[in-house]
N, C-alpha and C positions, 0 to 999 in steps of 0.2 A: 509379800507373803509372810515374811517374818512374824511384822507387827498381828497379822490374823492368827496366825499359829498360838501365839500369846492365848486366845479364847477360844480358835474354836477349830476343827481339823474340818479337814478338805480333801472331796474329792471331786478329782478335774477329769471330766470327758475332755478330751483334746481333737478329738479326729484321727482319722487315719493317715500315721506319718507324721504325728505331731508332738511325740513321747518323747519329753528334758528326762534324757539320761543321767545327768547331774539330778536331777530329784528323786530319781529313785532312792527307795530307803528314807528316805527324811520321815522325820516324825511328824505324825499328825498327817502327812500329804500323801494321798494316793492318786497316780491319773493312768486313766482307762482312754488309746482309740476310740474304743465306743462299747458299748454295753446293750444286750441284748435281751434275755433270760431274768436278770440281774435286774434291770431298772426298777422294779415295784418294790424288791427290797433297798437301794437303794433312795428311791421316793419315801418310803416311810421312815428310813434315818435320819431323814435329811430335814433341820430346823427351817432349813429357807435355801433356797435355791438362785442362783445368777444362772440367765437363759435368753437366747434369743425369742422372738416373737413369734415363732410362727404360729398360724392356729392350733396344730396337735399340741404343741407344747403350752399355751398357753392353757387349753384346755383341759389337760392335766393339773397343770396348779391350780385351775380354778376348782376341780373334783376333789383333786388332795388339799384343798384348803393351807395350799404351802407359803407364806411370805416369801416376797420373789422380788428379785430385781432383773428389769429386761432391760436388754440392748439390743436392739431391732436394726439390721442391716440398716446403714445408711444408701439411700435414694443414688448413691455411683455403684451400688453393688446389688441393686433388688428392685425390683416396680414399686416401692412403695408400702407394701399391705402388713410389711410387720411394725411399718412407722405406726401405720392407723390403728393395729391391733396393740400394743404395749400403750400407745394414748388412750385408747376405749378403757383399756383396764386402770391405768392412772384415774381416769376421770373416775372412774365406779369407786376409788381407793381400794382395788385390789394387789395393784403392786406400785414400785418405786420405777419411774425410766429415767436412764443414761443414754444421753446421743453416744456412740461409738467413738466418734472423735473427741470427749470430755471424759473416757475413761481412761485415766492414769494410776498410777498405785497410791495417792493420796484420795484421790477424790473416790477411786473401788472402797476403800479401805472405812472411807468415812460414810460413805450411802451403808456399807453392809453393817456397823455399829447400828445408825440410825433405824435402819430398818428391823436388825433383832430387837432394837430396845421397843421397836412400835407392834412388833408381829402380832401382838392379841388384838391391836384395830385389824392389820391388815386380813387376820382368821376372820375377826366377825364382820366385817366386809364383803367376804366372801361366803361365809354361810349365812348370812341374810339375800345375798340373789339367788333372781326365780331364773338364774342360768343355768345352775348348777346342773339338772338332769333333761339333757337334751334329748333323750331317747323318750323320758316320759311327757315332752313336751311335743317332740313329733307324732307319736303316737296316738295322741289327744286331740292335735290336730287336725291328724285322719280320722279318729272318730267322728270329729265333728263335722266335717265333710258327706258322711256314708249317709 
């Protein structure tokens, strides 16, 4: 965390019951249980985002065009569907994936330099796919059903 503090401030959703009392106060580091109300202004602070896989959140960062590193449960803790979902967006170069088991505070530390230094691919990446607006894509596709 240090080394990050250096460039860039942070702030950590942890869960519920998962608040370092020792970080309270630190500069640069804020962490939240969880965030409700809050999250869109949060989303729009935020240069890039580390998140697991699952679809809502995925498809958030694909709407906010946010450079993103995922860690997708590992297959001893989930069916599988966030491994598929953070591989689908790597393949598109939407975001950077870490297996769970390969994140350490060297190898976090060195993906999240990589990936700010790259974020204007991973944006236009992302706002060149015809993902981006699924409402207008199912709705068109009921149209063209009628």
């Amino acid at each position: 965390m240090e080394e990050l503090l250096n460039d860039f401030e942070i702030i950590h959703l942890c869960g519920r019951g998962n608040l370092d009392e020792s970080l309270t106060g630190k500069t640069g580091y804020v962490q939240y249980e969880f965030i409700s109300d809050e999250l869109p202004d949060l989303f729009a602070a935020a240069d890039m985002v580390i998140s697991r896989a699952g679809a809502n959140a995925i498809c958030e960062l694909l709407a906010l065009h946010k450079p993103n590193i995922l860690v997708p449960l590992s297959l001893n803790a989930s069916r599988g569907d966030q491994i598929l979902n953070a591989r689908s967006f790597e393949a598109q170069g939407f975001s950077h994936v870490m297996e769970e088991e390969s994140v350490k505070a060297d190898t976090l530390a060195e993906a999240v330099k990589s990936v700010y230094k790259k974020r204007d691919d991973y944006i236009r990446a992302m706002e060149a796919s015809d993902q981006k607006d699924a409402i207008a894509t199912i709705a068109d596709l009921i149209d063209a059903l009628s």
